[in-house]
N, C-alpha and C positions, 0 to 999 in steps of 0.2 A: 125487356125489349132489347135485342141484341142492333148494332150498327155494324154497316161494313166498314171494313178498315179500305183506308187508301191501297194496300197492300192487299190487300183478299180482291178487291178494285181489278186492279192490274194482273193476278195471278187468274182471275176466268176472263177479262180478255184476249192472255196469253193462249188460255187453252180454247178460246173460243178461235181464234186466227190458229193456231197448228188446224182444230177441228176442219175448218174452212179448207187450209190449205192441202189437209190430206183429201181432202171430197175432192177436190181442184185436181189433184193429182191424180187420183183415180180415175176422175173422170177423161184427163187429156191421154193415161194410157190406153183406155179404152178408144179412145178416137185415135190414137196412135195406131193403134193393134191390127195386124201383127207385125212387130219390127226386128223379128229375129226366125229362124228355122222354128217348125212345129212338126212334134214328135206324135206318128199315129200308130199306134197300139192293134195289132191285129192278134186274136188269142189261139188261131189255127197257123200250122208251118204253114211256108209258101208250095206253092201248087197247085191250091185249091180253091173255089169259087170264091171262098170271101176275099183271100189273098189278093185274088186276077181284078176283084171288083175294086178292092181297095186303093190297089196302085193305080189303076187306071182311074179312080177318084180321084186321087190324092194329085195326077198328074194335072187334072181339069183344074182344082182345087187351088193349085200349086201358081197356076197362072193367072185365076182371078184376084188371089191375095198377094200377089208381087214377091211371093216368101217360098223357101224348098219345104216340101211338105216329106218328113223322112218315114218311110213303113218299117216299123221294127215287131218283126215277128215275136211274140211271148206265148208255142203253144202250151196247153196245159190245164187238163179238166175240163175241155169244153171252152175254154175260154176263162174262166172263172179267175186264173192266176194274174191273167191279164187284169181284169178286170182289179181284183185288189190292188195290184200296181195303180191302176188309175184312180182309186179311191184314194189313196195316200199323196195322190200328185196336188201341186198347187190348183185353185180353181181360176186359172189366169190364163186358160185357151191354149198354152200351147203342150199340150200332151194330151191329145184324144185318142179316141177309142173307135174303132171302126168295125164292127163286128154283130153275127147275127143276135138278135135281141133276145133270140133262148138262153142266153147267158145270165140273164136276167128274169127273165115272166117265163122259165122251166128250171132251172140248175136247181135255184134255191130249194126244188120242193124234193128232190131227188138226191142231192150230197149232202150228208149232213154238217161238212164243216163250210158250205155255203149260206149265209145268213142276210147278206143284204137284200132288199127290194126294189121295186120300181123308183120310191121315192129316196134314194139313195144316190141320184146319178141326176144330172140335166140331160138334155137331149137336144141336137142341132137340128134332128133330121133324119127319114129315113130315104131309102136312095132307089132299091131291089127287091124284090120278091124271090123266095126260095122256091122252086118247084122242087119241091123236100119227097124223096120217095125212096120206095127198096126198089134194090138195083140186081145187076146179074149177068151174067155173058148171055149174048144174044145167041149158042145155043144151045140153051139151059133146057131142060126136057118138061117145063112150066111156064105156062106163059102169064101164068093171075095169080093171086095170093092163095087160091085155093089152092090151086093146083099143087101151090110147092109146100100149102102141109100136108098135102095128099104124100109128096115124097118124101119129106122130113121124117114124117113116119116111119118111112119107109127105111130112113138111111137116118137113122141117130148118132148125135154125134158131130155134125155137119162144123162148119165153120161160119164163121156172120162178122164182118167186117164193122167196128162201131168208132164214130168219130167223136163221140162226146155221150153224156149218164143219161141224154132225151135220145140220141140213138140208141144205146141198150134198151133203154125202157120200151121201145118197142115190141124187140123181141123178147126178151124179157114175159110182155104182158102176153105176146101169142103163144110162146112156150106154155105158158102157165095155160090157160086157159082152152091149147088143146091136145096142150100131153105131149111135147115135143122135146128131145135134148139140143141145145144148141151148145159151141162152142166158143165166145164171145171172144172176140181178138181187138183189142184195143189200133185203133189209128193215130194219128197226130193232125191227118190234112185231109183234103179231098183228092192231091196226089200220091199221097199214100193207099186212098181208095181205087181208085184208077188204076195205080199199079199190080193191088192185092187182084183186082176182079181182072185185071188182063193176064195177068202171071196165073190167075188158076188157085192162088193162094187161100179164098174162102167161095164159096156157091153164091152169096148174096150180101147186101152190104146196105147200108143207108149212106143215100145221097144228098148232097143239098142243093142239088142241079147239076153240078158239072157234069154229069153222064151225058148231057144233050151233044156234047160236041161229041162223043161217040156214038154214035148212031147204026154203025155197021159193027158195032164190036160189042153194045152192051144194053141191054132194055129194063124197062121202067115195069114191075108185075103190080104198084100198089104205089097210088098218093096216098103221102101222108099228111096233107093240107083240107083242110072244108070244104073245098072246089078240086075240079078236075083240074088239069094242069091244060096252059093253051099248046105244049109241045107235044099232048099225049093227050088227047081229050076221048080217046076210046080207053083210056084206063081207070078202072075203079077206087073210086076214094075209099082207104081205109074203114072207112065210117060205111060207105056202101056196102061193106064187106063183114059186117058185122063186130066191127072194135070202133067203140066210141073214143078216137085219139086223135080224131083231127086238131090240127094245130097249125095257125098261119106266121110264118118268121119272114123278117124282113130285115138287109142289115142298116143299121143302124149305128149315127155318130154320134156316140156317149163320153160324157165329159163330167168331172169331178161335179159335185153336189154345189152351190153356189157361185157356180160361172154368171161373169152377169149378160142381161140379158142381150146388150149389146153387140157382145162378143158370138153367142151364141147365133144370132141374126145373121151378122156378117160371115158365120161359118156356113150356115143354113142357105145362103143366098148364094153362096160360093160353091156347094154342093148341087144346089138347083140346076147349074150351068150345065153341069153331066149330062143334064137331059136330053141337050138338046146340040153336044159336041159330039163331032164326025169320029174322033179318033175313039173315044167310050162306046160311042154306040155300036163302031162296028166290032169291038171289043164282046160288050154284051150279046150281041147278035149269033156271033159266033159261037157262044155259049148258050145260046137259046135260054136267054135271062131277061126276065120282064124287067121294064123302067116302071117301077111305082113310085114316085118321088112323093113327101108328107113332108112339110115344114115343121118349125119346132112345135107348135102349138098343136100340132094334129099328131106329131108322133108322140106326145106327152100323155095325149086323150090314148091313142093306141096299146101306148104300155103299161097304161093301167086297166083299160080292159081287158089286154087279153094276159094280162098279170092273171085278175082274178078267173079269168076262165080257164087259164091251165091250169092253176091250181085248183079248180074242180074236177079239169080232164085227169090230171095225174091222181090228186089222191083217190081218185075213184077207181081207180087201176088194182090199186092193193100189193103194187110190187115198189113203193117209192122210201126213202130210206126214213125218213121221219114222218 
């Protein structure tokens, strides 16, 4: 039978008072928090809807937490580069991620050196709704998805404007399926889309809403969401249309994998504010951008389901790279 020494005594209540004192600690910087500038990650350039959404977040954001909230543009893959930047940051709240959630529940199933998941990232919150569709100059000699593989056919070779590997994968999958050539031109933004579809540079393009603030210059032939869109509700869902690819994206504040929950709340509750601030809405409005606001615990449920159901929508497709 062994005895504690006076000394072994003394050495775990040393370590029992550090223990204490680091939890003490943790915990007051979380009630502290935030007490410095916070860095938000956006994985497309500026110009384009998630950009216009994010700032205008960021600014609402910026006034509920008493702190500058800075948007530092990382495009690249979809987002994806960004996103690995944010997996390496500390889990201590201030370097988010503000960007749509296909980055996450589509990239992985479609790039092969994309590997993380849902459960990979915490979540503050989601904010927006994409009305995600193929785009086109308003006047394109097509007005529905049929029509323009009616002409694809006809003219091989075409150009197709793509923002991220879930925009190719569209066309991609209608190429395949109805014998068409397309010409895949890589983007960076949604103002790089903008500019391609008004310059004449490709026939058709995937949007992530921003075309609504064009409306005299550029039209919607195909949602690519489960529902009709409410700016276009006379246009047919991809899925109407005969390609099972519906898919709903919303952007979403993502943040390193054990942020605690606190932090994450306070980001969440600070995000909520958007909803209901004159200067976002009229922001959003102007861009014909739905407010769907989800707290952390509903956009957690979110990105796990529709995690697993794109990953049924895509590999059913047979064009995904793994």
């Amino acid at each position: 039978m062994t005895h504690p020494t006076r000394r072994g005594l003394l050495g775990a209540a040393a370590a029992l008072a550090l223990g204490l004192a680091g939890s003490a600690t943790g915990a007051l910087a979380q009630e502290a928090y935030p007490d410095k500038p916070i860095t938000m990650l956006v994985g497309y350039g500026a110009g384009g809807q998630t950009d216009l959404i994010a700032r205008a977040a960021a600014n609402v954001m910026s006034k509920e937490l008493g702190q500058p909230i800075n948007v530092v543009n990382k495009p690249g893959a979809g987002g994806a580069v960004a996103a690995k930047e944010l997996q390496a940051a500390a889990p201590d709240g201030y370097t988010v991620m503000f960007h749509s959630n296909s980055v996450i529940n589509s990239a992985p199933f479609i790039m092969e050196r994309v590997e993380f998941t849902h459960e990979d990232f915490d979540y503050a919150g989601m904010l927006t709704f994409f009305q995600v569709g193929l785009v086109t100059q308003k006047d394109a000699p097509y007005d529905n998805l049929q029509e323009f593989i009616a002409w694809a056919k006809e003219n091989p070779g075409f150009s197709y404007g793509s923002l991220s590997p879930e925009a190719r994968m569209y066309m991609e999958a209608i190429a395949k399926k109805e014998g068409i050539d397309a010409n895949i031109v890589p983007l960076k933004s949604g103002g790089d889309m903008i500019n391609g579809i008004l310059g004449r540079q490709f026939v058709l393009a995937f949007s992530g809403g921003i075309h609504n603030k064009y409306p005299d210059e550029m039209k919607m032939i195909s949602a690519l969401t489960t529902i009709r869109h409410p700016s276009d509700p006379d246009v047919l869902t991809i899925e109407e249309d005969g390609f099972p690819l519906g898919m709903d994206t919303r952007t979403t504040l993502i943040l390193p994998k054990g942020t605690p929950r606190p932090i994450l709340e306070k980001l969440s509750a600070a995000m909520q504010a958007a909803e209901t601030d004159e200067d976002f809405n009229k922001v959003v409005a102007a861009a014909g951008i739905p407010i769907m606001y989800m707290d952390l615990d509903e956009a957690a449920e979110e990105m796990e389901s529709s995690y697993a159901k794109n990953k049924s929508v895509i590999e059913s497709v047979g064009v995904v790279a793994k």
